[in-house]
C-alpha positions as CSV (number, residue, x, y, z in Angstrom):
1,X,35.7,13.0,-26.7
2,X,39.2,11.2,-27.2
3,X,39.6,10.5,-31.1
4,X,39.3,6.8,-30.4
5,X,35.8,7.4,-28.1
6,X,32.2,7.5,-29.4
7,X,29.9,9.9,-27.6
8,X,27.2,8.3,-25.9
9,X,23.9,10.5,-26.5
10,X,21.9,9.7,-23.1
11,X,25.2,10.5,-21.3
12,X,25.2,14.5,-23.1
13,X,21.5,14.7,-23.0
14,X,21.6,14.4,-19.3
15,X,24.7,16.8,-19.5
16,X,22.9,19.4,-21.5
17,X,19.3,18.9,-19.9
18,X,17.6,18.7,-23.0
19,X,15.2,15.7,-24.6
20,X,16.6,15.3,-27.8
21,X,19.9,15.6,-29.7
22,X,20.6,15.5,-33.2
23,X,23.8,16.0,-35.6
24,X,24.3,19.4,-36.9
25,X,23.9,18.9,-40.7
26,X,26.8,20.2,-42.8
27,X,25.6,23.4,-43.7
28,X,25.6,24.7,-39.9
29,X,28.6,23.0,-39.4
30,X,30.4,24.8,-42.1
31,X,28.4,28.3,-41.2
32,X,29.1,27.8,-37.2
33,X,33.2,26.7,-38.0
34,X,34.0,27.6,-41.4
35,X,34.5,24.0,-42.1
36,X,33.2,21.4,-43.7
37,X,32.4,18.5,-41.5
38,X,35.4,16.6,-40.4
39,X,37.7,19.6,-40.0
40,X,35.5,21.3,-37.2
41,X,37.4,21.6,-34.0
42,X,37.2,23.1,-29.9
43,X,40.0,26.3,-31.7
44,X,38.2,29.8,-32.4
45,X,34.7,28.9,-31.9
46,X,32.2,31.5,-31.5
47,X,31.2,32.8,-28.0
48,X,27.6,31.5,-27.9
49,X,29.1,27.8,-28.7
50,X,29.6,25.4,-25.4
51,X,32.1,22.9,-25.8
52,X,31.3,19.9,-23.7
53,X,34.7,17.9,-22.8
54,X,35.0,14.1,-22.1
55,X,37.1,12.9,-19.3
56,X,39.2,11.2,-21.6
57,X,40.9,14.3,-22.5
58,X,41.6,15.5,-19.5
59,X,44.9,16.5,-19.0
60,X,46.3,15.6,-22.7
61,X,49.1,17.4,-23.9
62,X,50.0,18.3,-27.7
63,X,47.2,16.2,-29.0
64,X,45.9,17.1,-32.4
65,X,41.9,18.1,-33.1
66,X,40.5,20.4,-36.2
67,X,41.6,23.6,-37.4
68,X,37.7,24.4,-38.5
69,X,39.6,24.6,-41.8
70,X,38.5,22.8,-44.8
71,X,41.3,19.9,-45.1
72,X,43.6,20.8,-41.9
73,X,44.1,19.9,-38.4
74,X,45.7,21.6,-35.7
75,X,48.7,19.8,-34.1
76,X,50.5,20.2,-30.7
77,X,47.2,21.9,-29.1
78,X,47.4,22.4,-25.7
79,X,44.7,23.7,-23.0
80,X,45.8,26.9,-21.1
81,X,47.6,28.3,-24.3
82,X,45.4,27.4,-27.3
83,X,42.3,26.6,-25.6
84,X,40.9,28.3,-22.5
85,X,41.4,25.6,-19.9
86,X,38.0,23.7,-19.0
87,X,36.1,24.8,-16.1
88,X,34.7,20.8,-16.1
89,X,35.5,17.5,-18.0
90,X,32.1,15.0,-17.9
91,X,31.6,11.7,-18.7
92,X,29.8,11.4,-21.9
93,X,31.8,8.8,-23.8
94,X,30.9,5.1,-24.6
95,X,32.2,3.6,-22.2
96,X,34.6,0.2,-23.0
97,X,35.8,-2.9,-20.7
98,X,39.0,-1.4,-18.9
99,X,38.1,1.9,-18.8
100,X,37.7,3.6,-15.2
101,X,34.7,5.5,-13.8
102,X,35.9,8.6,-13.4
103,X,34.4,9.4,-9.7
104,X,35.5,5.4,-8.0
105,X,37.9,5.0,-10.5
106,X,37.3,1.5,-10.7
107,X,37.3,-0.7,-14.1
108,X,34.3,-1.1,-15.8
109,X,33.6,-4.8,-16.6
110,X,31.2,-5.5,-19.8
111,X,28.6,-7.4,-19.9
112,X,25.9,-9.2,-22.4
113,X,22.3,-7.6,-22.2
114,X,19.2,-8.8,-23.9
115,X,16.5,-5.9,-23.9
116,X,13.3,-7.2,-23.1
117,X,11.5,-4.0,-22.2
118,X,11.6,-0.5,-22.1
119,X,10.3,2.5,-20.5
120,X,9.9,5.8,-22.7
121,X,9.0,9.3,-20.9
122,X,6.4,10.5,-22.8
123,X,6.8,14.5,-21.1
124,X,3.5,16.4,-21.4
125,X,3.2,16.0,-24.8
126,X,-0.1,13.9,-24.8
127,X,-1.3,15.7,-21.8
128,X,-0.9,18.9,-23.1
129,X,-3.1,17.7,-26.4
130,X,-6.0,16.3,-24.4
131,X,-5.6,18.9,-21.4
132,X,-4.7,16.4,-18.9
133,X,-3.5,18.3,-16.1
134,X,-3.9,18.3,-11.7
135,X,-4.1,20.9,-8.9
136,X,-0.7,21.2,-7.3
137,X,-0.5,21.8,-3.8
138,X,-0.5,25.8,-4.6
139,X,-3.8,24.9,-6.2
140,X,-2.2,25.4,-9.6
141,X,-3.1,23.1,-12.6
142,X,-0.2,21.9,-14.2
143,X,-0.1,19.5,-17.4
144,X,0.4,15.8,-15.8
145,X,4.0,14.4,-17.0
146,X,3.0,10.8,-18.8
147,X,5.6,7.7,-20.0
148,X,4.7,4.2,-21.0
149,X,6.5,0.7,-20.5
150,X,6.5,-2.6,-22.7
151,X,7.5,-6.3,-22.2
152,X,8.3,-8.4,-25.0
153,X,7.3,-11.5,-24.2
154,X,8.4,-13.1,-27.2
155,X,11.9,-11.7,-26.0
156,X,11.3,-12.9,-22.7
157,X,11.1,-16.0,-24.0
158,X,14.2,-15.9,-25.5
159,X,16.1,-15.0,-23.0
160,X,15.1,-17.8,-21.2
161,X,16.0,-20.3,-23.6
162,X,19.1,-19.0,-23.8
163,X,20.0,-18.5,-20.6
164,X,18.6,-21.4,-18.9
165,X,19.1,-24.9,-20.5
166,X,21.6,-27.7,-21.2
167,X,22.8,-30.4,-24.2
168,X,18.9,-32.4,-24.1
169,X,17.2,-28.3,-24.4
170,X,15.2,-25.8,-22.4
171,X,15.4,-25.7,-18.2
172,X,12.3,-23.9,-17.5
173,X,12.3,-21.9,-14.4
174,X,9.6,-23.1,-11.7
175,X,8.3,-19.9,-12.3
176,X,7.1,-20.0,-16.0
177,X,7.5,-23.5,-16.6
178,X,3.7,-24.6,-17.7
179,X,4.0,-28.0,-15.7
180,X,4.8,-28.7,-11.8
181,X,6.2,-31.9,-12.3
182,X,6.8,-33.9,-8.7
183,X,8.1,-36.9,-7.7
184,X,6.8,-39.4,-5.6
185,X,9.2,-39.2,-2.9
186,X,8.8,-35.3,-2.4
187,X,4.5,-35.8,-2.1
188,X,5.2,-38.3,0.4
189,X,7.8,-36.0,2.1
190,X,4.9,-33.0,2.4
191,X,2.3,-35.8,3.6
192,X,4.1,-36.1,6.3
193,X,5.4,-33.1,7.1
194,X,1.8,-31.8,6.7
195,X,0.3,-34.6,9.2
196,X,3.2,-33.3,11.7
197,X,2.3,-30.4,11.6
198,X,-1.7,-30.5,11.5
199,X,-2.1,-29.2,8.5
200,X,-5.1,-30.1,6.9
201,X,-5.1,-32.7,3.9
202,X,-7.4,-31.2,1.6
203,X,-4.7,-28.1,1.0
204,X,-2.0,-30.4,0.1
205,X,-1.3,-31.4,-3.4
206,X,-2.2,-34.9,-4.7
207,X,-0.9,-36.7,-7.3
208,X,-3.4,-38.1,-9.4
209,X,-3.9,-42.3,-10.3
210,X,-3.7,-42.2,-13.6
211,X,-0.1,-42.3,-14.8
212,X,0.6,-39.8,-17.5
213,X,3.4,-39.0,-19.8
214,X,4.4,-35.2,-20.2
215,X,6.1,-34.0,-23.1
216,X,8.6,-31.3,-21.9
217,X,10.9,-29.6,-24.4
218,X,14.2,-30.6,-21.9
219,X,13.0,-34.5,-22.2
220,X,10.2,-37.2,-22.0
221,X,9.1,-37.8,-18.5
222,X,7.1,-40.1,-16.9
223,X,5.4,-38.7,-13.6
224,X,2.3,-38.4,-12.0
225,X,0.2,-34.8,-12.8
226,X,-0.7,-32.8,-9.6
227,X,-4.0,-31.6,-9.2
Protein backbone atom coordinates (compact mmCIF):
# COMPACT_ATOMS: atom_id res chain seq x y z
CA UNK A 1 0.00 0.00 0.00
CA UNK A 2 0.70 3.92 -0.25
CA UNK A 3 3.15 4.89 2.66
CA UNK A 4 0.46 6.89 4.19
CA UNK A 5 -2.25 3.69 3.91
CA UNK A 6 -2.74 0.85 6.47
CA UNK A 7 -3.52 -2.56 5.00
CA UNK A 8 -6.73 -3.77 5.98
CA UNK A 9 -6.45 -7.69 6.83
CA UNK A 10 -10.09 -8.97 5.79
CA UNK A 11 -9.56 -6.97 2.52
CA UNK A 12 -5.88 -9.39 1.68
CA UNK A 13 -7.37 -12.37 3.15
CA UNK A 14 -10.09 -12.35 0.70
CA UNK A 15 -7.31 -11.39 -1.91
CA UNK A 16 -5.11 -14.25 -0.97
CA UNK A 17 -8.01 -16.90 -0.16
CA UNK A 18 -6.60 -17.93 2.98
CA UNK A 19 -8.29 -17.83 6.82
CA UNK A 20 -5.64 -16.23 8.63
CA UNK A 21 -2.83 -13.78 8.30
CA UNK A 22 -0.05 -12.96 10.46
CA UNK A 23 3.17 -10.64 10.34
CA UNK A 24 6.23 -12.24 9.26
CA UNK A 25 8.52 -12.07 12.44
CA UNK A 26 11.89 -10.43 11.92
CA UNK A 27 13.90 -13.29 11.45
CA UNK A 28 11.94 -14.33 8.03
CA UNK A 29 11.92 -10.96 7.11
CA UNK A 30 15.57 -10.49 7.29
CA UNK A 31 16.16 -14.27 5.73
CA UNK A 32 13.33 -13.63 2.78
CA UNK A 33 14.95 -9.75 2.02
CA UNK A 34 18.14 -9.41 3.55
CA UNK A 35 16.75 -6.81 5.77
CA UNK A 36 15.83 -6.11 8.87
CA UNK A 37 12.27 -5.09 9.22
CA UNK A 38 11.64 -1.64 8.01
CA UNK A 39 13.96 -1.64 5.04
CA UNK A 40 12.15 -4.65 3.18
CA UNK A 41 10.81 -3.49 -0.15
CA UNK A 42 8.76 -4.85 -3.66
CA UNK A 43 13.01 -4.56 -5.48
CA UNK A 44 14.80 -8.06 -5.98
CA UNK A 45 12.54 -10.35 -4.15
CA UNK A 46 12.79 -13.90 -4.61
CA UNK A 47 10.66 -15.63 -7.30
CA UNK A 48 8.36 -17.67 -5.03
CA UNK A 49 7.35 -14.16 -3.24
CA UNK A 50 3.81 -12.50 -4.48
CA UNK A 51 3.65 -8.96 -4.07
CA UNK A 52 0.10 -7.90 -3.67
CA UNK A 53 -0.32 -4.01 -4.83
CA UNK A 54 -2.92 -1.51 -3.45
CA UNK A 55 -4.65 0.70 -5.81
CA UNK A 56 -3.29 3.55 -4.27
CA UNK A 57 -0.09 3.00 -6.07
CA UNK A 58 -1.22 2.58 -9.15
CA UNK A 59 0.36 4.62 -11.58
CA UNK A 60 2.94 6.45 -9.13
CA UNK A 61 6.03 7.63 -10.62
CA UNK A 62 9.58 7.96 -8.79
CA UNK A 63 8.09 7.20 -5.43
CA UNK A 64 10.58 5.84 -2.89
CA UNK A 65 9.96 2.09 -1.02
CA UNK A 66 12.94 -0.26 0.58
CA UNK A 67 16.07 -1.27 -0.73
CA UNK A 68 15.72 -4.80 1.44
CA UNK A 69 18.92 -3.21 2.81
CA UNK A 70 19.58 -2.69 6.39
CA UNK A 71 19.20 1.22 6.79
CA UNK A 72 18.44 2.27 2.96
CA UNK A 73 15.65 3.06 0.73
CA UNK A 74 15.40 3.07 -2.79
CA UNK A 75 14.39 6.41 -4.42
CA UNK A 76 12.95 7.37 -7.87
CA UNK A 77 11.59 3.65 -8.38
CA UNK A 78 9.48 3.30 -11.09
CA UNK A 79 7.32 0.20 -12.46
CA UNK A 80 8.27 -1.05 -16.00
CA UNK A 81 12.02 -0.26 -15.30
CA UNK A 82 12.73 -1.30 -11.70
CA UNK A 83 9.80 -3.36 -10.99
CA UNK A 84 8.05 -5.65 -13.44
CA UNK A 85 4.87 -3.80 -14.10
CA UNK A 86 1.73 -5.30 -12.08
CA UNK A 87 -0.48 -7.65 -13.85
CA UNK A 88 -3.33 -6.20 -11.10
CA UNK A 89 -3.57 -3.53 -8.37
CA UNK A 90 -6.54 -4.57 -5.56
CA UNK A 91 -8.05 -2.82 -2.98
CA UNK A 92 -6.67 -3.96 0.30
CA UNK A 93 -6.11 -0.61 2.04
CA UNK A 94 -8.04 1.02 5.04
CA UNK A 95 -10.06 2.76 3.48
CA UNK A 96 -10.53 6.84 4.62
CA UNK A 97 -13.46 9.52 4.12
CA UNK A 98 -12.55 11.06 0.57
CA UNK A 99 -11.05 8.28 -0.84
CA UNK A 100 -12.78 6.65 -4.16
CA UNK A 101 -13.89 3.08 -4.66
CA UNK A 102 -11.83 2.08 -7.14
CA UNK A 103 -14.67 0.17 -9.48
CA UNK A 104 -17.70 3.42 -9.10
CA UNK A 105 -15.22 5.69 -8.26
CA UNK A 106 -17.35 7.41 -6.00
CA UNK A 107 -16.16 8.98 -2.43
CA UNK A 108 -16.51 6.98 0.41
CA UNK A 109 -18.33 8.75 3.28
CA UNK A 110 -17.49 7.55 7.05
CA UNK A 111 -19.62 6.72 9.28
CA UNK A 112 -19.93 5.83 13.32
CA UNK A 113 -20.61 2.04 14.03
CA UNK A 114 -21.43 0.43 17.27
CA UNK A 115 -20.81 -3.49 17.10
CA UNK A 116 -23.42 -5.21 18.69
CA UNK A 117 -22.93 -8.73 17.17
CA UNK A 118 -20.95 -10.81 15.25
CA UNK A 119 -20.82 -13.74 13.20
CA UNK A 120 -17.49 -16.01 13.17
CA UNK A 121 -17.04 -18.98 10.47
CA UNK A 122 -16.09 -21.64 12.44
CA UNK A 123 -14.82 -23.87 8.90
CA UNK A 124 -14.87 -27.63 9.74
CA UNK A 125 -12.79 -27.38 12.50
CA UNK A 126 -15.35 -28.67 15.11
CA UNK A 127 -16.93 -30.89 12.60
CA UNK A 128 -13.99 -32.55 11.65
CA UNK A 129 -13.24 -33.28 15.73
CA UNK A 130 -16.63 -34.83 16.33
CA UNK A 131 -17.11 -36.31 12.65
CA UNK A 132 -19.88 -34.18 11.82
CA UNK A 133 -20.27 -34.59 8.22
CA UNK A 134 -23.54 -35.18 5.30
CA UNK A 135 -24.12 -37.12 2.04
CA UNK A 136 -23.66 -34.77 -0.82
CA UNK A 137 -25.70 -35.21 -3.75
CA UNK A 138 -22.73 -37.60 -5.24
CA UNK A 139 -23.56 -39.55 -2.11
CA UNK A 140 -20.16 -38.38 -0.67
CA UNK A 141 -19.74 -37.50 3.02
CA UNK A 142 -18.16 -34.41 3.48
CA UNK A 143 -17.29 -32.58 6.98
CA UNK A 144 -20.34 -30.04 7.51
CA UNK A 145 -18.89 -26.21 7.41
CA UNK A 146 -20.09 -24.74 11.05
CA UNK A 147 -20.06 -20.64 12.27
CA UNK A 148 -21.79 -19.18 15.26
CA UNK A 149 -23.34 -15.61 15.88
CA UNK A 150 -23.74 -13.42 19.13
CA UNK A 151 -25.90 -10.36 20.27
CA UNK A 152 -24.77 -8.29 23.04
CA UNK A 153 -27.58 -7.19 24.51
CA UNK A 154 -25.96 -5.17 27.03
CA UNK A 155 -24.63 -3.38 23.76
CA UNK A 156 -27.84 -3.30 22.34
CA UNK A 157 -28.85 -1.44 24.99
CA UNK A 158 -26.41 1.00 24.56
CA UNK A 159 -26.95 1.77 21.42
CA UNK A 160 -30.24 2.64 22.09
CA UNK A 161 -29.67 5.04 24.63
CA UNK A 162 -27.40 6.67 22.63
CA UNK A 163 -29.01 6.80 19.71
CA UNK A 164 -32.52 7.45 20.63
CA UNK A 165 -33.20 10.14 23.43
CA UNK A 166 -33.34 13.88 24.20
CA UNK A 167 -32.30 16.64 27.11
CA UNK A 168 -35.16 14.78 30.00
CA UNK A 169 -33.21 10.90 28.87
CA UNK A 170 -33.96 7.75 27.06
CA UNK A 171 -36.85 7.58 23.94
CA UNK A 172 -37.55 3.97 23.97
CA UNK A 173 -38.55 2.54 20.72
CA UNK A 174 -42.21 1.04 20.72
CA UNK A 175 -40.42 -1.95 20.04
CA UNK A 176 -38.40 -2.61 23.35
CA UNK A 177 -39.81 -0.09 25.39
CA UNK A 178 -41.28 -2.36 28.54
CA UNK A 179 -44.51 -0.11 28.79
CA UNK A 180 -47.30 0.73 25.97
CA UNK A 181 -48.27 3.84 27.36
CA UNK A 182 -51.77 5.36 25.61
CA UNK A 183 -53.74 8.12 25.86
CA UNK A 184 -57.16 8.49 26.27
CA UNK A 185 -58.00 10.09 23.13
CA UNK A 186 -56.22 7.33 20.94
CA UNK A 187 -58.46 4.27 22.99
CA UNK A 188 -61.37 6.21 22.19
CA UNK A 189 -60.23 6.78 18.54
CA UNK A 190 -59.82 2.54 18.11
CA UNK A 191 -63.35 2.17 20.02
CA UNK A 192 -64.72 3.66 17.40
CA UNK A 193 -62.98 2.72 14.60
CA UNK A 194 -63.38 -0.83 15.89
CA UNK A 195 -67.41 -0.39 16.35
CA UNK A 196 -67.25 0.83 12.51
CA UNK A 197 -65.79 -1.60 11.50
CA UNK A 198 -67.43 -4.65 13.52
CA UNK A 199 -64.72 -5.61 15.16
CA UNK A 200 -65.35 -7.37 18.14
CA UNK A 201 -64.79 -5.51 21.66
CA UNK A 202 -63.20 -8.08 23.57
CA UNK A 203 -59.88 -7.83 21.06
CA UNK A 204 -59.49 -4.24 21.70
CA UNK A 205 -57.34 -2.89 24.36
CA UNK A 206 -58.77 -1.37 27.53
CA UNK A 207 -57.58 0.94 29.70
CA UNK A 208 -57.88 -0.02 33.17
CA UNK A 209 -59.91 2.27 36.13
CA UNK A 210 -57.41 2.56 38.33
CA UNK A 211 -55.20 5.48 37.52
CA UNK A 212 -51.52 4.66 37.82
CA UNK A 213 -48.34 6.49 37.69
CA UNK A 214 -45.39 4.93 35.53
CA UNK A 215 -42.02 5.70 36.16
CA UNK A 216 -40.24 5.94 32.71
CA UNK A 217 -36.50 6.80 32.52
CA UNK A 218 -37.60 9.87 29.73
CA UNK A 219 -40.11 11.38 32.50
CA UNK A 220 -42.95 10.83 35.10
CA UNK A 221 -46.22 10.11 33.44
CA UNK A 222 -49.46 9.91 34.46
CA UNK A 223 -51.66 7.49 32.20
CA UNK A 224 -53.86 4.79 32.42
CA UNK A 225 -52.11 0.98 32.08
CA UNK A 226 -53.53 -1.15 29.18
CA UNK A 227 -54.48 -4.47 29.80
Amino acid sequence: VRGDYDVNEAKLRAVLGCKALALAPAAVVKEVTGAEVGYAGPIGLPENVRVVWDESTAGRRNFECGANKTGEHSVNVNFGRDIPEPKEFFDIKVAREGDADPKTEKEYTVYRGSEVGNVFTLYTKFSDSFGFKFMDKDGKEKPVYMGCYGIGTTRVLGVLAEVFHDEHGVLWPENVATKNCRSREWIASLKTESTALSVPAWRMPISSECQRELWCPRRRLQTRVLR
